[in-house]
C-alpha positions in Angstrom: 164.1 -51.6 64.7 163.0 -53.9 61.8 163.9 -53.1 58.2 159.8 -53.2 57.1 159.2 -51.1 60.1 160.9 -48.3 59.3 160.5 -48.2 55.4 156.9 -49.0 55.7 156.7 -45.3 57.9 158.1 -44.1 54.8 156.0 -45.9 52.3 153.0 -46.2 53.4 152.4 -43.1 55.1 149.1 -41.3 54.0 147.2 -44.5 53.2 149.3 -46.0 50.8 150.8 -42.6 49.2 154.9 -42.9 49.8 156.2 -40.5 52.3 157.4 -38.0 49.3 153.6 -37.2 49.2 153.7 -36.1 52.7 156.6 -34.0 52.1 155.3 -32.3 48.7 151.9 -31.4 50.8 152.0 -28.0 53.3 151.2 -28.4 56.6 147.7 -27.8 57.2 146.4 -28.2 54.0 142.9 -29.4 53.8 142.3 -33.1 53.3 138.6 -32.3 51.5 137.7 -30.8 48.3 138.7 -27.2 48.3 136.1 -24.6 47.5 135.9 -22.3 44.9 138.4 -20.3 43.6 142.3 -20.6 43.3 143.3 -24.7 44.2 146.6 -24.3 46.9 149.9 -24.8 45.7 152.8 -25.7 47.7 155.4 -23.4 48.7 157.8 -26.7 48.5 156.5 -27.5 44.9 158.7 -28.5 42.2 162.0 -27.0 44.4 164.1 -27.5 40.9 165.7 -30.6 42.7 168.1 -33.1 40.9 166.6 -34.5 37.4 167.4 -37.0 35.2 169.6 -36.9 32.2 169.8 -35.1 29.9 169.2 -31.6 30.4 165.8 -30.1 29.9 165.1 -30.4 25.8 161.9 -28.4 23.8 160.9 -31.6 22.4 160.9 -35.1 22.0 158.6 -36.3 19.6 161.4 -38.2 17.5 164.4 -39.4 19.8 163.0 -42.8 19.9 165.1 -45.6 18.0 162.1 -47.9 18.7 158.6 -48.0 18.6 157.9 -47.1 21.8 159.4 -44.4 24.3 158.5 -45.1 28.6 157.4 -42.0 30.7 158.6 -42.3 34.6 157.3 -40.2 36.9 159.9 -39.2 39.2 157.8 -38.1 42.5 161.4 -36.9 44.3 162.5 -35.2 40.9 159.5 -33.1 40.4 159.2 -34.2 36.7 158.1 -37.2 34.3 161.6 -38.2 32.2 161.0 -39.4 28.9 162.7 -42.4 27.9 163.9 -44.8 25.0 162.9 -48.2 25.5 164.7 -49.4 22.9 167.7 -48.0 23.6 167.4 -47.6 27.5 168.3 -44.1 27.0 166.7 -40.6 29.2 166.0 -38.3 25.8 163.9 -36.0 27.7 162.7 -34.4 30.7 160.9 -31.7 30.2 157.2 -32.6 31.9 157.0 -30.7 35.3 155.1 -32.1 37.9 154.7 -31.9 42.0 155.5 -35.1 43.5 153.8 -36.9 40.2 153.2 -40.9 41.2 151.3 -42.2 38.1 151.2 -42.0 34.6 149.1 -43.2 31.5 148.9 -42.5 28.2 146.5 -42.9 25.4 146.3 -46.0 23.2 147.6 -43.5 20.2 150.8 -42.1 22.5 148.9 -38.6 21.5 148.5 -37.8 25.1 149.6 -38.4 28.4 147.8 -38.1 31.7 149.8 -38.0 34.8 148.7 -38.0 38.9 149.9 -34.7 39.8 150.3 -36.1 43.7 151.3 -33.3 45.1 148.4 -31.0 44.2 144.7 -31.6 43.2 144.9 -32.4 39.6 145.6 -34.7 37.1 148.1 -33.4 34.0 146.9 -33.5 30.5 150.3 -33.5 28.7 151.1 -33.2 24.6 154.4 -35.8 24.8 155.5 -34.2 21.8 156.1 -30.4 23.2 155.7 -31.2 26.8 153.2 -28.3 27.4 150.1 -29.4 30.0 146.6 -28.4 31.4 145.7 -29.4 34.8 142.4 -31.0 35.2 141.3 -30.8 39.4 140.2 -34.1 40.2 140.4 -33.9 44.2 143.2 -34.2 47.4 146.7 -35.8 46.2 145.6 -38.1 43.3 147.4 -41.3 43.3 147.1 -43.6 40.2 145.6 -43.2 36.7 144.6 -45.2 34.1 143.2 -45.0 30.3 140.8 -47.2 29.2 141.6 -49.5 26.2 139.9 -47.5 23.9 141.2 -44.1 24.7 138.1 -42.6 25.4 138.3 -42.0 29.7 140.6 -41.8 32.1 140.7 -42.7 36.1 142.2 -41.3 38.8 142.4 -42.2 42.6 141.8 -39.6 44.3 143.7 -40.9 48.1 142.9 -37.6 49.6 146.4 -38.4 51.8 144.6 -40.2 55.1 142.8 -43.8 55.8 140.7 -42.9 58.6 137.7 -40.5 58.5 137.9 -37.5 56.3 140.1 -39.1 53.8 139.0 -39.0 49.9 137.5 -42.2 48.4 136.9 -41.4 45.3 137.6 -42.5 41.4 137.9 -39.6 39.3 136.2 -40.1 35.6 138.1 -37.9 33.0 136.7 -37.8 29.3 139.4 -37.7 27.3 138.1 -35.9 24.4 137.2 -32.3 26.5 139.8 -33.3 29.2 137.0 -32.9 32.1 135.9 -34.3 34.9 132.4 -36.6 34.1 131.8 -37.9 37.4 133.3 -39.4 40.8 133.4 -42.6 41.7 132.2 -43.3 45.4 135.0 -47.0 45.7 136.4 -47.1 49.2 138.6 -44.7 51.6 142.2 -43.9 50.4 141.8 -45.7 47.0 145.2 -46.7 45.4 146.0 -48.4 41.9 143.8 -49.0 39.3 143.8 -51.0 36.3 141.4 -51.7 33.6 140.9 -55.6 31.7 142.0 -55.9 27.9 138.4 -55.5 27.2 137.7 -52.2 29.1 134.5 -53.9 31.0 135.7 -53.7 33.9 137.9 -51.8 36.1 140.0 -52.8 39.8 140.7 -50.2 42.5 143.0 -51.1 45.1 141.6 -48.7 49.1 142.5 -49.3 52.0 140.5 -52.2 53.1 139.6 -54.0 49.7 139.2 -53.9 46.2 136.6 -52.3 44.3 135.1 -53.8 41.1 134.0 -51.1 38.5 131.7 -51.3 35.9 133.9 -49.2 33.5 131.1 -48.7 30.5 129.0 -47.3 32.9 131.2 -45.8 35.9 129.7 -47.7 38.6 131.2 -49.8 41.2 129.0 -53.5 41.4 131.3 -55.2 43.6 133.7 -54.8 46.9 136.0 -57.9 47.8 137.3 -57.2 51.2 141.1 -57.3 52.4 141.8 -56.7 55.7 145.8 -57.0 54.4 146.0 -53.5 52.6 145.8 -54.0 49.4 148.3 -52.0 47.3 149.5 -53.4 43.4 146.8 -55.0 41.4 146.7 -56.8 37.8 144.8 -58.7 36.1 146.2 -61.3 33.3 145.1 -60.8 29.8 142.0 -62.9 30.0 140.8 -60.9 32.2 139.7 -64.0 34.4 142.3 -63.6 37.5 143.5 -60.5 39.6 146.4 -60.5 41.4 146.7 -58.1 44.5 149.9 -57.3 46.7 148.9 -57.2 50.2 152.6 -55.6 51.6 151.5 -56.0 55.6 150.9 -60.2 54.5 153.8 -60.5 52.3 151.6 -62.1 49.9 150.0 -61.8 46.9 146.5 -62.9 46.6 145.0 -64.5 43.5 141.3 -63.5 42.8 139.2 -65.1 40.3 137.7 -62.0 38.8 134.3 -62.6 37.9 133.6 -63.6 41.4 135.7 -62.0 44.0 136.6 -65.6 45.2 140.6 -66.1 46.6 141.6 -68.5 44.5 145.4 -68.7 46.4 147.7 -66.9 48.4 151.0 -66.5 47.3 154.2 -65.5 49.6 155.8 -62.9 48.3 158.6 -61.8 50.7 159.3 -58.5 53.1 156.2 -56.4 51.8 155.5 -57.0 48.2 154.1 -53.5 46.3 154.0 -53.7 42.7 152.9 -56.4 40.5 152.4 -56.9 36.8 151.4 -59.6 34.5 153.2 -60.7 31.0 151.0 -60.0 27.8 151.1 -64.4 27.3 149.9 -64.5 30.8 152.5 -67.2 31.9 154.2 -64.6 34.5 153.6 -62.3 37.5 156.6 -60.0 38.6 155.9 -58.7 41.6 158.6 -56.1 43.4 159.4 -57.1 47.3 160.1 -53.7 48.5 162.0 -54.6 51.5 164.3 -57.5 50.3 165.4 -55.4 46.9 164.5 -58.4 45.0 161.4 -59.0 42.1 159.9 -62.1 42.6 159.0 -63.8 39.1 155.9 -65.6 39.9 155.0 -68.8 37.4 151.1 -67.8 37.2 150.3 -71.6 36.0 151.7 -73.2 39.2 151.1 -70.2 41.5 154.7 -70.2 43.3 157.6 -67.9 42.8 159.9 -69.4 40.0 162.7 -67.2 41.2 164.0 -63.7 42.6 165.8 -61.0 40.7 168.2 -58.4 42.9 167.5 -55.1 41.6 168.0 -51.6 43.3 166.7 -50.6 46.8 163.1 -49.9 47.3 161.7 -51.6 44.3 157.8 -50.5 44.1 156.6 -50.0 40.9 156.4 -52.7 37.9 155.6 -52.5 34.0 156.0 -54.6 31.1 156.8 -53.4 27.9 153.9 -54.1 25.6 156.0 -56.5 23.6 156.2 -58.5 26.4 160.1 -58.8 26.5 160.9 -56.4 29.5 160.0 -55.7 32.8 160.7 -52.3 34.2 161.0 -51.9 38.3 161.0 -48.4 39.8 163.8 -48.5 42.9 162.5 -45.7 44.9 166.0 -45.3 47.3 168.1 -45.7 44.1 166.3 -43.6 42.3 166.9 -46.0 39.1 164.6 -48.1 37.2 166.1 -51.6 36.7 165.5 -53.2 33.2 164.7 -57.1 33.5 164.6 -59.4 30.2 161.3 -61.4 30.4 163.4 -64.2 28.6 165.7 -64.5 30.9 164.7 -63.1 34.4 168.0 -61.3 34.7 168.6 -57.2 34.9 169.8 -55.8 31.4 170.1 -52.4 32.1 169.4 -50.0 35.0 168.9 -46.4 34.1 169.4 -43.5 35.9 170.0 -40.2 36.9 173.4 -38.1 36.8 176.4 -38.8 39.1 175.8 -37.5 42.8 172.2 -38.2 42.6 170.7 -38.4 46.6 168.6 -41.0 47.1 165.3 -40.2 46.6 165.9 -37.5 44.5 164.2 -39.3 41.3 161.9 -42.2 43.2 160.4 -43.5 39.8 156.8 -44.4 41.2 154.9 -44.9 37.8 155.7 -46.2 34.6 153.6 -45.8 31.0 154.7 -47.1 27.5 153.2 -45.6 24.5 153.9 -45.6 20.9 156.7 -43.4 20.3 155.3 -40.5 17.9 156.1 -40.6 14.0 
């Protein structure tokens, strides 16, 4: 059987949502919004499997060296680790979660909100204690985002299926009372979603297309189709270009923002998942989940400048906000490899404790914020 064949069964079961999704959710549970009263809860939730190191702390508000620390959610660990960019260093791991895939966090670093996959919220956490509030949002959210100015918060809701029935919704979370405004009709089994520097305008990755999102007033004024399966999206500092992983292609496709219009398509090797853009704009990293490799796209020429070998699975990618480091979740390894920006070459890889299974961390969303003090 082919290599993409059988990881993409694992990957992109459930519309997109990895396959540790499908194993945090109990049979039969409802794909639609529940009703009223209690929200379900796995019997399989947070099983107290492997975590990172260190041990589980109280606090972490000043273990940072640096100015900023990196949360990783850790969809196979059941938990988002804390960690010291600076010093490439786990100080904490103390934020429980069920199956977690994204995380975000305020422009401040006073608050964190992460896609509690799993189940149907979103968490509201106080990085400084650990201590959270759920906020229900809808079936298995995938990805969140906060808006440049701190003031909302969305979430794809995937609702764990592509075909009829399956959620299709954006999630609209006010920041200040930590409640649901409104959802956000975008597509069926809606994926990443990013904001522009300027917070005009937001990009949701579904199943067949890319929504466009009119982010002052939560409306969605444009659809650009992609029969590929959109997954990763980013869009370059400007805010003039998108860039969208399609993983079925093995391209990424370059979309001039204002218009929708494909500007190129770029081959990006055995399904490409995860992409991210430098702060300068001059570079695309985008993970190739099947060859283990990060391709380090030159965004002025549009071709891949070279590959990076990292650890296996590679799916999600952030840059540091200084601009110097690129972070790649390796799902298998269960490791995040560090790659200097400068140099295109891995720096670091961090990870959990010896004897760690695969899969038993899966790092599927990475957030930078200010580190607090």
């Amino acid at each position: 059987m082919p290599k993409n064949i059988s990881r993409r069964r694992l990957l992109l079961a459930a519309g997109g949502v990895a396959g540790l999704v499908v194993i945090a959710v109990p049979a039969g549970s409802a794909l639609g919004l529940p009703g009223k009263g209690a929200r379900p809860r796995p019997g399989n939730s947070a099983p107290g499997g492997a975590k990172w190191d260190p041990p589980r702390v109280q606090s972490q508000a000043r273990h940072a060296t640096g100015p900023y620390l990196a949360y990783v959610a850790l969809a196979g660990g059941y938990n988002v680790s804390t960690v010291d960019v600076a010093a490439h260093r786990i100080v904490a791991n103390n934020i429980e979660t069920d199956a977690a895939q994204g995380v975000a966090a305020t422009p401040d670093g006073t608050k964190l909100y992460v896609a509690d996959t799993g189940q149907y919220d979103v968490l509201v956490v106080d990085p400084a204690s650990g201590s959270e509030r759920s906020v229900h949002v809808g079936p298995y959210p995938r990805d969140v985002a906060v808006s440049p100015d701190g003031t909302k918060v969305y979430a794809t809701v995937t609702g764990g299926d592509t075909g009829k029935g399956g959620a299709d919704t954006v999630a609209v979370i006010d920041t200040r009372t930590d409640t649901v405004l409104r959802s956000v009709r975008v597509g069926t089994a809606p994926r990443q979603v990013v904001f522009a520097a300027n917070g005009a305008r937001a990009y949701v990755t579904y199943d067949t297309g890319v929504a466009v999102l009119d982010a002052r007033n939560d409306r969605v004024v444009r659809r650009i189709r992609d029969t590929a399966g959109p997954q990763g999206i980013a869009v370059d500092p400007a805010g003039r270009t998108l860039y969208v992983t399609n993983p079925r292609a093995g391209t990424v496709s370059v979309l001039d923002a204002a218009s929708g219009r494909e500007r190129a398509r770029i081959p990006a090797g055995d399904e490409p998942w995860g992409v991210e853009v430098t702060p300068d704009g001059a570079k695309a990293y985008v993970s190739r989940m099947n060859d283990n490799l990060v391709a380090v796209v030159d965004t002025a020429t549009r071709k891949v400048r070279r590959t990076v070998a990292v650890g296996k699975l590679p799916s999600t990618v952030a840059i540091t906000p200084d601009g110097a480091e690129a972070w790649v979740g390796n799902v298998f390894s269960g490791s995040v490899s560090v790659i200097s920006t400068a140099s295109d070459a891995v720096i670091a890889t961090i990870a959990g404790g010896t004897g760690t299974k695969p899969l038993d961390g899966a790092p599927l969303g990475i957030a930078f914020a200010k580190a607090p003090g």
